[in-house]
Every structure is written in C-alpha cells, then in structure tokens.
Residue frames relative to the residue before (quaternion, step in Angstrom):
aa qw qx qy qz dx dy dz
X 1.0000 0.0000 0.0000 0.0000 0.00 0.00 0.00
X 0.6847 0.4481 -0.3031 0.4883 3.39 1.11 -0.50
X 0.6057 0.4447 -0.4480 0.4844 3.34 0.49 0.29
X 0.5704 0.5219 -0.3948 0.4964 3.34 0.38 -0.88
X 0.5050 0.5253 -0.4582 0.5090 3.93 0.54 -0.97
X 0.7669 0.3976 -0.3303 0.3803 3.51 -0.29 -1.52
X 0.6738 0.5633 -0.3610 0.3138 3.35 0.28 -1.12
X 0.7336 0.4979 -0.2686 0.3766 3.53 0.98 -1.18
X 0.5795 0.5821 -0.3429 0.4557 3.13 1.30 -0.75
X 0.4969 0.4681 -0.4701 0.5594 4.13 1.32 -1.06
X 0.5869 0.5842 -0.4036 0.3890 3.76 -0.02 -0.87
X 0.7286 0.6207 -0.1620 0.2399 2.94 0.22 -1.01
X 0.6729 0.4996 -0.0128 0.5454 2.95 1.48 -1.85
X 0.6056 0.5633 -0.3558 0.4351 3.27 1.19 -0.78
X 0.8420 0.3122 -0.2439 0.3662 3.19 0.71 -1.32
X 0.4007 0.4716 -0.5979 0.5094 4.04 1.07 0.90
X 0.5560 0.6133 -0.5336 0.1732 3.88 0.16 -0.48
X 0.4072 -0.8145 0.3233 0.2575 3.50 -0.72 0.64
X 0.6100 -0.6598 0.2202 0.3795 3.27 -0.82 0.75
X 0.5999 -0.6725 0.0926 0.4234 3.52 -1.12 0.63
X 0.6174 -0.5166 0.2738 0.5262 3.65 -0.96 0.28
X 0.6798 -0.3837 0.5001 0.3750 3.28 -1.69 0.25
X 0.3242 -0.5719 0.6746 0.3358 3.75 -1.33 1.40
X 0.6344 -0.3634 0.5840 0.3528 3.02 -2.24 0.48
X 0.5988 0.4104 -0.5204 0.4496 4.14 -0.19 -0.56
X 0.6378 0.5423 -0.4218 0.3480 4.24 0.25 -0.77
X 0.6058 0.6192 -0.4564 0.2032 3.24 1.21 -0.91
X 0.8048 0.5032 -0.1410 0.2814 3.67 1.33 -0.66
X 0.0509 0.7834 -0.4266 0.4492 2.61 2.23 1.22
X 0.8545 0.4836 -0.1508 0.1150 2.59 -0.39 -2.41
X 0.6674 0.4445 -0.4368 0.4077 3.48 0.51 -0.31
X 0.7366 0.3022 -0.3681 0.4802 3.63 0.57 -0.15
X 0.7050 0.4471 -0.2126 0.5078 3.93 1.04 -1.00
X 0.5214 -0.6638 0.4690 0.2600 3.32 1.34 0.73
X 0.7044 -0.5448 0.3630 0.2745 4.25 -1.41 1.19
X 0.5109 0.7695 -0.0839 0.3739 3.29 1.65 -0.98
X 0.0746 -0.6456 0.6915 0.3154 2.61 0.39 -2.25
X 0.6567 0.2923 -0.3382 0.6075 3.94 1.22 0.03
X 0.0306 -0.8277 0.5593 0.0341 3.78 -0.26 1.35
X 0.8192 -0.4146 0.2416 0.3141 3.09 -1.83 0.84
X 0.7991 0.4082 -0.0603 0.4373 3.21 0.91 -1.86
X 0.4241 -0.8218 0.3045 0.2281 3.30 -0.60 1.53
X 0.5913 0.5289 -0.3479 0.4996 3.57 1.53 -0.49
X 0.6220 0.3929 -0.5072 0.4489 3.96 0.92 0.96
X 0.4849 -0.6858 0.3669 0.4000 3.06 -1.38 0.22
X 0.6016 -0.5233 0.5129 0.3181 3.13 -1.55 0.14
X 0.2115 -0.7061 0.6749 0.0335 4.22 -0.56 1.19
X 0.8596 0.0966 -0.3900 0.3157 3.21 -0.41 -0.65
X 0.7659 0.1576 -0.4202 0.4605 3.08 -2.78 0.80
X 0.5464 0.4335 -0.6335 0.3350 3.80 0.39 1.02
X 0.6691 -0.6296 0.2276 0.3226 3.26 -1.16 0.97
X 0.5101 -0.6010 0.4069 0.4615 4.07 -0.09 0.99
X 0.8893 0.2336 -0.3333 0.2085 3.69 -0.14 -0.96
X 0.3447 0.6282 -0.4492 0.5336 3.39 1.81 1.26
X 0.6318 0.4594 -0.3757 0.4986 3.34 1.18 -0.82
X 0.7433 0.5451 -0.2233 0.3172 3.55 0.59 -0.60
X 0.6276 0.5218 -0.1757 0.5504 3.09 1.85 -0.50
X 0.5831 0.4411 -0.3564 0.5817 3.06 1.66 -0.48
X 0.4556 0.6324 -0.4391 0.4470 3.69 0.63 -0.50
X 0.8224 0.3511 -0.1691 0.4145 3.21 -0.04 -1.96
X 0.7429 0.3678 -0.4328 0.3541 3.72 0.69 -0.12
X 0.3850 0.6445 -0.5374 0.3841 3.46 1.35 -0.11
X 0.5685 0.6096 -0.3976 0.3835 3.63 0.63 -1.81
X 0.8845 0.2296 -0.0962 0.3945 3.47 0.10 -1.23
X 0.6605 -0.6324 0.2830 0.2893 3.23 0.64 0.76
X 0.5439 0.6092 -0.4748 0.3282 3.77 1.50 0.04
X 0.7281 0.3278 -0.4575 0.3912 3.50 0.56 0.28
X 0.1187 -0.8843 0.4477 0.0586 3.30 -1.28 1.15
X 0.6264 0.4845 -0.2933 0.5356 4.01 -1.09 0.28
X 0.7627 0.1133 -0.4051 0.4913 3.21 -1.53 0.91
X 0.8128 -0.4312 0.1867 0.3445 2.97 -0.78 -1.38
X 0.0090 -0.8525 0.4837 -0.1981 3.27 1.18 1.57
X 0.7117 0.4240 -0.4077 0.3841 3.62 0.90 -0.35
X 0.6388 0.4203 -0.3954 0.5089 3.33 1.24 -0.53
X 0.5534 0.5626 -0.4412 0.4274 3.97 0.95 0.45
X 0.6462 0.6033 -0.2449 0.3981 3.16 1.16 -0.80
X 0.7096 0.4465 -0.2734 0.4716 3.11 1.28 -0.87
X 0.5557 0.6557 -0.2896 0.4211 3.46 1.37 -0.78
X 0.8692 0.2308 -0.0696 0.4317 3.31 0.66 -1.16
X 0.3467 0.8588 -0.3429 0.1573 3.56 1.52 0.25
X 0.7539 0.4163 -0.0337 0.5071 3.07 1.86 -0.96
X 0.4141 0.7527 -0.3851 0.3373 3.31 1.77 0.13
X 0.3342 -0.7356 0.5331 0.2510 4.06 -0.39 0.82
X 0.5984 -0.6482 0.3566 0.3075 3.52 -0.85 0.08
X 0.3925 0.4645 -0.4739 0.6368 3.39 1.46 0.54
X 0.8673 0.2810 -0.3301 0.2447 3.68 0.11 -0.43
X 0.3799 0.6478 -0.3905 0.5325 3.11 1.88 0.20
X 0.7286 0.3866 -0.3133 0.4707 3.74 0.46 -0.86
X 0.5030 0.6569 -0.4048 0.3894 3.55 1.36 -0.41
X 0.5509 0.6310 -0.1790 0.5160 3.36 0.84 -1.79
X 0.7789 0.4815 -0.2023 0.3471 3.80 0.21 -1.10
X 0.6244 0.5787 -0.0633 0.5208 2.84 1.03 -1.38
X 0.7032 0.4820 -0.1750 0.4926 3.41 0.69 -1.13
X 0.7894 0.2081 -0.1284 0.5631 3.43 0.20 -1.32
X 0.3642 0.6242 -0.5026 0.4744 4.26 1.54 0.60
X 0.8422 -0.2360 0.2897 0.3887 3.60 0.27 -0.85
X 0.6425 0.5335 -0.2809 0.4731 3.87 1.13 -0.54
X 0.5744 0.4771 -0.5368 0.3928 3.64 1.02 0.52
C-alpha cells in the first residue's frame, strides 16, 4: 500500500508538468497565427488542436509550391528552409502539446 501511495503521488507530478516549450522554428508563426495558434485576423488560419500530420502536410506542401492563392507566397517563403524535425516540431506543438 505504501508504494502504490508513492507511485500516485510520481503520477501526479508528472501530470502538472508543463507542456513542452515552443520550438524556435514556431517563433515565425506567431505574428500572423497569433501566440496561440488561434489568431486575431480572421483571413488566417487557426493552428492550434489541428491534427499535426495536417499541419505537416500543409507545411510540406507550402515548401513545394503545391499549395496555391491567398497567402502561399508569403508561406513559401516562411517555410522553405524548415528541416523535417522542425516541421514535425511546429505540428506537434501548435497539434495539441501547448
């Protein structure tokens, strides 16, 4: 019984820890996708609690030019140089882990 005690209490602690910090590549979201991932301005999209491997596909088709109109050129440039660790970062993050 006394272990169990302990254990719940580790349990416990884990689940107040805070989520993980924001990757450095997100940082050049935020001014248009808003600190959140829910921005101000209604003609952007909304990031956060969309599902990461949508965020990543949407990422990966900016990169390559397959998505087009609005503001795909000013995505294209934004996200041309992201590596695939920081694309899945970005996802992941603004998916659900803030």
């Amino acid at each position: 019984m006394i272990a169990w005690s302990a254990f719940s209490v580790t349990d416990a602690k884990a689940d107040d820890a805070k989520p993980d910090a924001m990757p450095t590549a997100a940082s050049q979201c935020l001014s248009c996708h808003g600190t959140n991932g829910n921005p101000a301005l209604k003609d952007v999209p909304i990031l956060l609690g969309q599902q990461p491997l949508y965020l990543e596909n949407a990422i990966r088709a900016y990169q390559e030019g397959r998505r087009t109109g609005g503001q795909a050129l000013v995505m294209h440039e934004i996200v041309k140089d992201l590596s695939d660790v920081d694309i899945k970062a970005i996802a992941t993050w603004f998916g659900g882990t803030q």
